[in-house]
C-alpha positions as CSV (number, residue, x, y, z in Angstrom):
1,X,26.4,-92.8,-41.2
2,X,27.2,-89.7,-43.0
3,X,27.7,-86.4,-41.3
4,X,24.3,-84.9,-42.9
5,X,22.0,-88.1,-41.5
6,X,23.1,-87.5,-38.3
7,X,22.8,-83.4,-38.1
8,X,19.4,-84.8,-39.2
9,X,18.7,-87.2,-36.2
10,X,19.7,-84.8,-34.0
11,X,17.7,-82.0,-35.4
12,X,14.5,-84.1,-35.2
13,X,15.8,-85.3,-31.9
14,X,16.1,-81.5,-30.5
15,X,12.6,-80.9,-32.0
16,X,11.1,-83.9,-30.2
17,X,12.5,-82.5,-27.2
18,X,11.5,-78.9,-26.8
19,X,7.8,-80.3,-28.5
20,X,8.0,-82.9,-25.4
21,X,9.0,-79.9,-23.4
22,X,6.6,-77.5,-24.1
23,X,3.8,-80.0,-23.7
24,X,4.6,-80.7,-20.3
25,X,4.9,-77.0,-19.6
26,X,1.6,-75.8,-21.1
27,X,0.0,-79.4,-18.8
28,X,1.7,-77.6,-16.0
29,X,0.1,-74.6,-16.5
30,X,-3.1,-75.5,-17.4
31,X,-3.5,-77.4,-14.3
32,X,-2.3,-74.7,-12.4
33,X,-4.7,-72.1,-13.5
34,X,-7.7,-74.0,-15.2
35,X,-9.8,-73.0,-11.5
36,X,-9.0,-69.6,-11.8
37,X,-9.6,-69.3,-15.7
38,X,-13.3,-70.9,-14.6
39,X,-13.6,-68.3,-11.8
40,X,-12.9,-65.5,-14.2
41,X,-15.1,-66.9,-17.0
42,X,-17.8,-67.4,-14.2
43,X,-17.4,-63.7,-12.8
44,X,-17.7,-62.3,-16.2
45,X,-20.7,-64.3,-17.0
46,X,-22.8,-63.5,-14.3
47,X,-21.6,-59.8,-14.9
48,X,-23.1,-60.2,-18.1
49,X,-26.3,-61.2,-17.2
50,X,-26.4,-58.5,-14.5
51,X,-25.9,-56.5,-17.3
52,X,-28.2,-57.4,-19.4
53,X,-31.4,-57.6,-16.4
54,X,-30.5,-54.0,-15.5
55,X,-31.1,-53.2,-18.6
56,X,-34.8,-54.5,-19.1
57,X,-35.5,-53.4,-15.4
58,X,-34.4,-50.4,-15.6
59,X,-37.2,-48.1,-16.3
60,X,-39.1,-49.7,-13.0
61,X,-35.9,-48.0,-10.3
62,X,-36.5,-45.4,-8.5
63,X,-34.0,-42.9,-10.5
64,X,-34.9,-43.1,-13.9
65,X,-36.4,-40.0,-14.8
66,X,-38.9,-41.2,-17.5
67,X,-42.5,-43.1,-17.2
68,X,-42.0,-46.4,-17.8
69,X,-44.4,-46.7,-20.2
70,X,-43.0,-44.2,-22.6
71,X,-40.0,-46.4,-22.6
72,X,-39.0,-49.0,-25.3
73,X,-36.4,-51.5,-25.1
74,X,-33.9,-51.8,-28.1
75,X,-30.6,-53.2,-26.4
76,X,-28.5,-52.2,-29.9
77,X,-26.9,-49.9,-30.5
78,X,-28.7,-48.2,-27.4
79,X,-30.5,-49.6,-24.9
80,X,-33.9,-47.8,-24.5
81,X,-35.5,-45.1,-26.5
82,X,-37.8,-42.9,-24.6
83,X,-41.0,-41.5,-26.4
84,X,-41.3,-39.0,-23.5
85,X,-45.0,-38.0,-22.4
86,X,-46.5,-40.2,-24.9
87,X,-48.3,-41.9,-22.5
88,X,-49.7,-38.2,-21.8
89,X,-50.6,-38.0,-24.7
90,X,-48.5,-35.0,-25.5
91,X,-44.9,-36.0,-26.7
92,X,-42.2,-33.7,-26.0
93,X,-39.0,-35.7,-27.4
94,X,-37.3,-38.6,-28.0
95,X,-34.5,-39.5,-25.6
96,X,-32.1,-42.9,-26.3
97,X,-30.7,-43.8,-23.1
98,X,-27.5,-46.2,-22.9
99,X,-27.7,-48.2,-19.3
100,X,-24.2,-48.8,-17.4
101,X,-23.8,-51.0,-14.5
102,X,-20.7,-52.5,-12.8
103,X,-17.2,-50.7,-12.5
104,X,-16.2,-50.1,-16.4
105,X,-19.0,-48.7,-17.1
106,X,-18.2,-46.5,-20.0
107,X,-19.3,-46.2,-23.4
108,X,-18.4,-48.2,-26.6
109,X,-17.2,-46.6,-29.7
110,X,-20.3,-47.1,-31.2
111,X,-22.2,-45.5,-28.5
112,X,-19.9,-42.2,-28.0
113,X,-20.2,-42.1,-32.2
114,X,-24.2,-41.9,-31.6
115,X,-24.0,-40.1,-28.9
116,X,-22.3,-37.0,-30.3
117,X,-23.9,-37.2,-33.8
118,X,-27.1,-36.4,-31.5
119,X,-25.6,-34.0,-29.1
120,X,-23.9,-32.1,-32.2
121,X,-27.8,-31.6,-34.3
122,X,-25.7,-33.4,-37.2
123,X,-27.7,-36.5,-37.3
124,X,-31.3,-35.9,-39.4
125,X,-33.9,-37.9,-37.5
126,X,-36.5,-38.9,-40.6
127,X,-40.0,-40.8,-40.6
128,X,-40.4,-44.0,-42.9
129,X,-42.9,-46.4,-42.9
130,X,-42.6,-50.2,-44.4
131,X,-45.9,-51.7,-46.1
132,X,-45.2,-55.3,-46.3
133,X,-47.1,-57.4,-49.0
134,X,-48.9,-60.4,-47.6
């Protein structure tokens, strides 16, 4: 055989080996932590729905500041918008109200970007109304 076939063979041959290699490794690992990949997916699921039921109950706990029935749920990009005293029948302001739970509880880009376009008077807050045809 000619020099070139057989820098050939043993090119595929070294291939085939660290492919053979590697595949043993990453079944290695995966056996190793497949049970704590679950447990992490599982903890981050159910923080997720914790999440997401704080949310809705919110309004009902004792130290939300608002009457529940002013309150409206939107979940995105905020989570409630409060038409504060309509239930009165005297409405004083709108409030949106972003609800954290758990230990990272900060806010999203999104959120901070809302939140200081409000804060700052820069956002215009306008009235529109959608007649649909039937």
């Amino acid at each position: 055989m000619s020099v070139t076939l057989w820098a050939i063979l043993i090119a595929l041959g070294a291939v085939a080996l660290f492919w053979i290699y590697f595949r043993i490794r990453f079944a290695l690992w995966k056996r190793d932590y497949s049970k704590t990949i679950r447990q992490q997916s599982i903890a981050q699921s159910e923080a997720t729905i914790t999440g997401k039921v704080t949310e809705h109950i919110s309004p009902y706990l004792p130290d939300f500041r608002y009457n529940p029935r002013d309150v409206r749920f939107i979940g995105s990009p905020v989570d409630l918008i409060v038409f504060d005293g309509l239930q009165e029948g005297s409405l004083r302001r709108l409030v949106l109200v972003e609800v954290k739970s758990g230990k990272r509880a900060g806010l999203t880009e999104r959120e901070r970007r809302i939140r200081d376009a409000i804060t700052s008077g820069s956002l215009p807050i306008e009235w529109d109304v959608l007649h649909v045809k039937r």
